[in-house]
C-alpha positions in Angstrom: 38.4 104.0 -2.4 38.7 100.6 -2.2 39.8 98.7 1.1 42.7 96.1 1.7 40.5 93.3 1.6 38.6 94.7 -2.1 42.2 95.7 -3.3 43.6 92.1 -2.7 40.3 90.4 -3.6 41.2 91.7 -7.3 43.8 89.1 -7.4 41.3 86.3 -6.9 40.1 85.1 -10.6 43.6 84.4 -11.8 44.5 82.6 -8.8 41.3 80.8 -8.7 42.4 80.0 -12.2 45.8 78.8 -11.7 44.0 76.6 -8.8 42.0 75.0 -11.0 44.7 74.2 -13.6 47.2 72.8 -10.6 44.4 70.7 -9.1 43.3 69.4 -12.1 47.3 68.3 -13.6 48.2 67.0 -9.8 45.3 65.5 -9.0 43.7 64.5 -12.0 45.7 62.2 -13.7 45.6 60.2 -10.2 41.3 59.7 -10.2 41.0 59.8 -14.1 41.1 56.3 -15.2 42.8 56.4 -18.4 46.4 57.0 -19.2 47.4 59.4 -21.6 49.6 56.9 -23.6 47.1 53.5 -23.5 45.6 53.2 -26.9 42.3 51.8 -27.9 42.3 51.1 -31.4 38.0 50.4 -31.6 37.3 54.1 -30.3 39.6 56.1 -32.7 38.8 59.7 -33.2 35.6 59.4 -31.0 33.7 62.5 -30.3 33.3 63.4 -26.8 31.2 61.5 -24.7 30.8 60.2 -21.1 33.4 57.8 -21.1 35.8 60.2 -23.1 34.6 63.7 -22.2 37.4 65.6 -24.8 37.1 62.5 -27.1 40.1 60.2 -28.4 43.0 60.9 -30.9 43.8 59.4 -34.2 45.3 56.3 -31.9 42.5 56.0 -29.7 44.3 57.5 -26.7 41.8 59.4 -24.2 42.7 63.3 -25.0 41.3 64.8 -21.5 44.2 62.0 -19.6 46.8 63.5 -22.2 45.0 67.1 -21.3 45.6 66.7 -17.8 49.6 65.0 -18.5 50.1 67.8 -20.7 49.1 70.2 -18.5 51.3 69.0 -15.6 54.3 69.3 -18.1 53.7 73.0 -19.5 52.7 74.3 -15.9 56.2 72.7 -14.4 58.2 74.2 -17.6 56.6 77.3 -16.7 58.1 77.3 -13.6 61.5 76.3 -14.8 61.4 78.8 -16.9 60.6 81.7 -14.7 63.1 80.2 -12.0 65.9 79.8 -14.8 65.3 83.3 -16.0 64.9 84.9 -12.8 67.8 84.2 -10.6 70.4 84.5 -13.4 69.2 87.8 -14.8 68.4 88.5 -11.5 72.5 88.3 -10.8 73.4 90.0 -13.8 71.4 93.4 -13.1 72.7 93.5 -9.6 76.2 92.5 -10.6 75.6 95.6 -13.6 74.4 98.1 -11.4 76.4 97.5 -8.6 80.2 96.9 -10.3 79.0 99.6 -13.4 81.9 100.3 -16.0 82.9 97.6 -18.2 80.8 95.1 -16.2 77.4 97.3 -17.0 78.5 98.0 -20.4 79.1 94.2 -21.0 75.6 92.7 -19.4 73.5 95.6 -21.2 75.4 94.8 -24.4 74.7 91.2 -24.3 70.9 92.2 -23.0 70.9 93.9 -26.5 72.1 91.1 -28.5 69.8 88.7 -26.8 66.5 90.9 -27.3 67.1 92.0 -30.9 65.9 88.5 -31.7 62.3 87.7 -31.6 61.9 85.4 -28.5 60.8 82.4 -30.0 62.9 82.4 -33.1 66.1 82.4 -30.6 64.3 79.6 -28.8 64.3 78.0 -31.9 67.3 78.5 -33.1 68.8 77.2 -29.7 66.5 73.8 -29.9 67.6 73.2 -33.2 71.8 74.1 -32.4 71.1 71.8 -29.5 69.6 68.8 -31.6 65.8 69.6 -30.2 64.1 68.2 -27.5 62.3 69.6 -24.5 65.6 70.4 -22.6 67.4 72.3 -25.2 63.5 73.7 -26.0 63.2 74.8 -22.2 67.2 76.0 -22.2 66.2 78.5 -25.7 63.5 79.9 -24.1 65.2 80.4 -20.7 68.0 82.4 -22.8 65.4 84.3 -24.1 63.9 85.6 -20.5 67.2 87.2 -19.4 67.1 90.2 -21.1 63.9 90.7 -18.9 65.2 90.1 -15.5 69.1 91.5 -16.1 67.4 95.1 -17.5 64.7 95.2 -14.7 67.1 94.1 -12.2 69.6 96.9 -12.8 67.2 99.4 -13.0 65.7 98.4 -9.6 69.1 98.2 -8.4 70.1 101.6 -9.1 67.0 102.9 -8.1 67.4 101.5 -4.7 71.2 101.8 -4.0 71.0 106.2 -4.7 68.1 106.3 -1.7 69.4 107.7 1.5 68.8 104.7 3.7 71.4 103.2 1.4 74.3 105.7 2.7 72.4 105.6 6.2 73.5 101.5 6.1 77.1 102.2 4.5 77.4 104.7 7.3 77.3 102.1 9.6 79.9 99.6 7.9 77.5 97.4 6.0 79.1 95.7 3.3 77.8 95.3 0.0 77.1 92.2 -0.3 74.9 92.9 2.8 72.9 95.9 1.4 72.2 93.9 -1.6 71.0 91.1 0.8 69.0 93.2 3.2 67.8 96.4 1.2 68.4 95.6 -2.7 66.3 92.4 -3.0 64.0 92.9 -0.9 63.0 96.5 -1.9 62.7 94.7 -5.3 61.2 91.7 -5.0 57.6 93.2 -5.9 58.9 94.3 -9.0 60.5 91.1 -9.9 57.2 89.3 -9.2 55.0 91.0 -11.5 57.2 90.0 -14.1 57.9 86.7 -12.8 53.8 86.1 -13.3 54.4 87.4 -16.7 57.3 85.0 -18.0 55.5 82.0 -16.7 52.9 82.7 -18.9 55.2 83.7 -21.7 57.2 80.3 -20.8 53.9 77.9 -21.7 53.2 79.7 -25.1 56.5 79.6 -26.2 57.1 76.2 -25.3 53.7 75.5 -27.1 54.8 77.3 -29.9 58.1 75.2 -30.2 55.9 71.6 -29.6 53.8 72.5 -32.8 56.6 73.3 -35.0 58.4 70.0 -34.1 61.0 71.3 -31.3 59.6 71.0 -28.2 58.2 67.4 -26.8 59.1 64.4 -28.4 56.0 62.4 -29.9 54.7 60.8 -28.3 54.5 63.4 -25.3 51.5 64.6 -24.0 52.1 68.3 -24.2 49.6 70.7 -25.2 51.6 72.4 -28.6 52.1 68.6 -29.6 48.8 67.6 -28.5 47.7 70.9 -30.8 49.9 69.8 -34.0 48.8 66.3 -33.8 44.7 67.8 -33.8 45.5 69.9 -36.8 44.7 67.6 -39.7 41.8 65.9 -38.0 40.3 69.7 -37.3 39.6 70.3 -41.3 37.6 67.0 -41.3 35.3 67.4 -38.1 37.8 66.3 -35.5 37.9 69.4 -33.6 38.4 67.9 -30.1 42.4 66.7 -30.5 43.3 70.7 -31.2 41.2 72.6 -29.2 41.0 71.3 -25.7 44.6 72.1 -25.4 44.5 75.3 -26.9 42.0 76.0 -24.2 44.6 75.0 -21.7 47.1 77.7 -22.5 44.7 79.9 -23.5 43.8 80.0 -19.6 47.0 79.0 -18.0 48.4 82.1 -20.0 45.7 84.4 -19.7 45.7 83.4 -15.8 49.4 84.4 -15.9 49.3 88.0 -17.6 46.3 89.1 -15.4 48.1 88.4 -12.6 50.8 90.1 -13.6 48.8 92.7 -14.4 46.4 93.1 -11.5 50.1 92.7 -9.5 51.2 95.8 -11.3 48.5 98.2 -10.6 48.3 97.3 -6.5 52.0 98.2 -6.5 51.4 101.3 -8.8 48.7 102.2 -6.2 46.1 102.7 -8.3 44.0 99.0 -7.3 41.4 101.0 -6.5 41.0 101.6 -10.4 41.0 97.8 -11.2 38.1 96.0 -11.5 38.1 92.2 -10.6 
């Protein structure tokens, strides 16, 4: 068996990872000398070096500075993301499981209609109704996270509301909007957080997804699907730099997210002692 201290050490590498990224997007631009948007036309496309250590673009711009900008912006809409998800779908499941009846049947409906679209082609189609950009990019793949929260929500909800400490509380005159306060959210907030950790992750990619098909970031943004679309051509000719320092980026920034959210999940299952850092 594994004690507290082993059991939360598990949790470590992806927050030692997500460390790294914030210090390196906060702080980084700030000591790094060049800016992400200043070009220098005599050191186009050159390799990585001293001076450029993830080499330049097709414009001379210095890719680790747009790395780091880019970073900063997918890390923030990673956050939007999981906050514009969360609290919303968050309100729905309560509002399902607590009122039931037409107000269930209504939110788990319109759960259904939202999740029998692939994620990112309703993110799409909401960038592109909306006239693209990264708001209406950010607002598509927000829509796409409440299914997530309003389904887990309810079901934690219910759970919680038919235990006996529940009756014990109305017993005593508290009202409902105070068992939700004190007992519902609360109880559940574990459960919320493990998928929290996972949106954020699936937040960055998404967005990423929609900045190399043209509906995320406006060029010239420095954001890491952008930066990836704009490396593409220069990849099959020897350029590999532009492409796949960002893909490194949210390669870890997502991988950080889903083994949190996984390592999350098994210390609340129990069974941490059964996950191996």
């Amino acid at each position: 068996m594994m004690t507290a201290r082993n059991r939360y050490g598990i949790l470590a590498p992806p927050l030692a990872m997500f460390a790294l990224l914030v210090l390196l997007t906060l702080i980084g631009p700030m000591a790094w000398p060049h800016n992400a948007y200043d070009m220098d036309f005599a050191a186009v496309l050159a390799p990585p070096s001293w001076d450029h250590p993830m080499g330049t673009d097709a414009n001379g711009r210095d890719v680790l500075a747009r790395f780091l900008d880019g970073g900063r912006l997918s890390l923030l809409v990673g956050v939007v993301v999981m906050v514009g998800g969360l609290v919303p779908g968050a309100l729905l499941g309560i509002l399902a499981a607590r009122l039931g009846g037409v107000v269930d049947a209504f939110v788990m409906r319109m759960s259904d209609s939202i999740a029998a679209f692939p994620p990112i082609l309703l993110a799409m189609a909401v960038a592109i109704g909306l006239g693209g950009g990264l708001a209406t990019a950010v607002l598509g793949v927000i829509l796409s996270t409440l299914p997530f929260f309003a389904r887990l929500m309810r079901s934690e909800t219910r759970r919680i509301l038919a235990m006996p400490f529940i009756e014990a509380a109305r017993a005593m005159g508290a009202s409902p909007a105070l068992i939700v306060m004190r007992h519902v959210l609360p109880h559940s907030a574990s459960t919320m957080l493990v998928q929290s950790a996972a949106v954020f992750g699936y937040g960055i990619a998404t967005l990423a997804g929609l900045g190399f098909v043209g509906l995320g970031a406006p060029i010239p943004t420095a954001e890491w699907g952008v930066m990836i679309t704009d490396g593409m051509p220069y990849a099959l000719t020897g350029q590999w730099w532009i492409a796949v320092f960002p893909g490194l980026g949210i390669l870890l920034a997502v991988s950080a997210a889903n083994m949190l959210a996984d390592r999350l999940s098994g210390l609340l299952r129990g069974d941490g002692e059964e996950v191996r850092p």
